[in-house]
C-alpha positions in Angstrom: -24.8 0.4 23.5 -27.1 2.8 21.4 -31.0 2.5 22.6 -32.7 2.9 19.6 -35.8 1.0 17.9 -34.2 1.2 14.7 -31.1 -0.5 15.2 -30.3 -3.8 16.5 -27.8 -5.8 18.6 -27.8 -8.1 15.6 -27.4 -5.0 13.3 -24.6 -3.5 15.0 -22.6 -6.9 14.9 -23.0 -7.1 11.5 -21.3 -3.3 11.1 -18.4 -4.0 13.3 -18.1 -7.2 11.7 -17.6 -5.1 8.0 -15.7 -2.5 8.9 -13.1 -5.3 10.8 -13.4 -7.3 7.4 -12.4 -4.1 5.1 -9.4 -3.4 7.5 -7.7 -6.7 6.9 -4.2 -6.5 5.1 -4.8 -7.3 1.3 -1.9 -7.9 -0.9 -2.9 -6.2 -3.4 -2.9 -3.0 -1.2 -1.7 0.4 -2.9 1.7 1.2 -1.0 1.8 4.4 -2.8 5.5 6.2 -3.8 6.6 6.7 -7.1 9.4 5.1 -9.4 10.3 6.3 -13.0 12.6 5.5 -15.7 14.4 7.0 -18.5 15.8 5.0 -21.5 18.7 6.2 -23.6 20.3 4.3 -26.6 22.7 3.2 -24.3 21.7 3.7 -20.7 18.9 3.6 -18.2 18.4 6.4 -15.2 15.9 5.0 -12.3 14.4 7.0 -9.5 12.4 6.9 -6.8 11.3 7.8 -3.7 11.9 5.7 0.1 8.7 5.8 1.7 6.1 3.0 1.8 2.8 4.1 2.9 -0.9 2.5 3.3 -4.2 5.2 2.5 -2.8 8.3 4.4 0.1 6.7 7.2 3.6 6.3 6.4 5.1 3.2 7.5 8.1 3.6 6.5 10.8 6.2 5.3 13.3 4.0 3.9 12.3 1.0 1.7 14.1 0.8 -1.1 12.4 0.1 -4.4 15.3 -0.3 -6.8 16.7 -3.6 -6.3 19.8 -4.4 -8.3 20.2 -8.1 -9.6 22.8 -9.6 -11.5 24.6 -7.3 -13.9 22.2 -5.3 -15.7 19.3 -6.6 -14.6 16.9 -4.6 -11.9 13.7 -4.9 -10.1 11.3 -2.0 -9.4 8.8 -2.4 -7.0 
């Protein structure tokens, strides 16, 4: 524990306690990579990368983000 008049038990508590909060998973996390698209009259050229990270670790090298559906129809994530 740190000995010091200025800061608390209760203070500390209430640090750990926001800094475990503003770990939490959130869905609306930025997973990073890149996707593009070209469009032609007649055609449609994706790319994009495998990797799925979260801030600066990479937790994985291969998730796909091109996801083909029925016939011409594709999801990009």
């Amino acid at each position: 524990m740190i000995d010091s008049p200025l800061l608390s038990d209760m203070d500390l508590f209430k640090d750990s306690r926001l800094k475990t909060d503003a770990q939490q998973w959130n869905p609306y996390d930025d997973m990073g990579g890149t996707c593009a698209a070209i469009r032609g009259d007649d055609w449609v050229v994706f790319g994009s990368d495998t990797r799925m990270l979260m801030w600066k670790s990479i937790l994985a090298r291969d998730c796909e983000k091109i996801h083909v559906f029925v016939g011409s129809s594709f999801l990009i994530k």
